[in-house]
N, C-alpha and C positions, 0 to 999 in steps of 0.2 A: 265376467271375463270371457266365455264361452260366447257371448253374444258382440264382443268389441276383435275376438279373432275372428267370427264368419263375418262382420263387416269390414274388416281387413283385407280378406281372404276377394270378398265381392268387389271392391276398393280398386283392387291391385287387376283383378281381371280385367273390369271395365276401360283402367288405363292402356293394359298391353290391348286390347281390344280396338282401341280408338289409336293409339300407335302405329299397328300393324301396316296399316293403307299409307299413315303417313313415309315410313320408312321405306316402305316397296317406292313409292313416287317420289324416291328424293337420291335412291341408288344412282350413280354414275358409272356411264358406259365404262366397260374394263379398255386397260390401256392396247394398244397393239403390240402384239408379241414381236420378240425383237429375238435375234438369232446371234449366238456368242461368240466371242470374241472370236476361239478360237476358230467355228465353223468360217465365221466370217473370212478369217486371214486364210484359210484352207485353201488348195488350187487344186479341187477335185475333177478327174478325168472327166469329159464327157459318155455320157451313158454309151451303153455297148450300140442300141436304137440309134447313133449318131453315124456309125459306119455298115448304115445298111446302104450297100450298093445295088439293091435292087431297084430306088427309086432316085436314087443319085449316081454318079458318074462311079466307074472303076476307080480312078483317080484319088478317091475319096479314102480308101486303103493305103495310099501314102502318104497318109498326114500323120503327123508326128501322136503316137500315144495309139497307133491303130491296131488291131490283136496280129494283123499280118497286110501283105501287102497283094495278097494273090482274091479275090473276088469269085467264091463259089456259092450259089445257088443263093445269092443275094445277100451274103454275109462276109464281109472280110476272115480271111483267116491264115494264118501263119501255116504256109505248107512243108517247114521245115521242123517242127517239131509237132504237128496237129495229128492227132489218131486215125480221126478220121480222114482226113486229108493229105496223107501222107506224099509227096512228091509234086502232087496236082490234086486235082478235084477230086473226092470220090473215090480214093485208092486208100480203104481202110486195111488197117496193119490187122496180122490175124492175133488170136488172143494172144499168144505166148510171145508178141511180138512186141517193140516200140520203136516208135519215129526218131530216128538220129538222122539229121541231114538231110532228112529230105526221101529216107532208106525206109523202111521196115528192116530193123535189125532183133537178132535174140542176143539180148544182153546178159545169159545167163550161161552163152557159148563164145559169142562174135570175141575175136581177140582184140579189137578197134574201138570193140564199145564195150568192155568189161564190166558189166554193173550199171552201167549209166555211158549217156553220150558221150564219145570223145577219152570212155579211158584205156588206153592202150596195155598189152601186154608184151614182153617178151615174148613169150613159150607160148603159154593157151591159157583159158577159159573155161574154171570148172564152176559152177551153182554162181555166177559171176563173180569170180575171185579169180586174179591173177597166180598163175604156178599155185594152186591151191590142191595139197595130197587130200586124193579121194579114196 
């Protein structure tokens, strides 16, 4: 018995043995990957690298999906709400400030921009809350 399992044992080796080569040379090239439905139907923006106006036209910041329409230091950018580009090029808001319109405003005082762009007050503007008792 001991002598018909190690022929067994050597049997079965020698087969995967002489298999192995044949299976490696008979694998088929994997298919090409295919991209899903849903990326496919997707209409994703073109990359930010598409509205570089430093080696394309100014022009190129009016096209539809651009972050702004004003061209600074080679980058499109939105100078009515951009921090750092607050109005025009290069006119960063200071810390305790943010861009409304094109302004450096303190939204935690302005009664025009209470809290955020655009919310007005009556009265005034306390920690940005409208008539709020301090």
């Amino acid at each position: 018995m001991r002598k018909a399992t190690i022929f067994l044992m050597a049997l079965s080796a020698l087969a995967l043995a002489i298999a192995a080569p044949l299976q490696a040379a008979a694998v088929a090239p994997a298919p090409p990957l295919r991209r899903s439905r849903f990326l496919a139907s997707a209409n994703f923006p073109p990359p930010a690298s598409f509205y570089d106006c430093s080696k394309k036209p100014p022009s190129i910041c009016l096209e539809p999906g651009s972050p702004g329409a004003t061209c600074c230091k080679g980058t499109c950018v939105d100078t009515e709400h951009s921090f750092q580009h607050c109005g025009n090029c290069n006119k960063t808001c200071k810390y305790t400030q943010t861009c409304c319109e094109g302004k450096c405003v303190n939204t935690f005082t302005d009664k025009k921009n209470c809290g955020g762009c655009g919310v007005k007050c009556r009265t005034r503007c306390t920690n940005g809350y409208c008539d709020y008792a301090a």
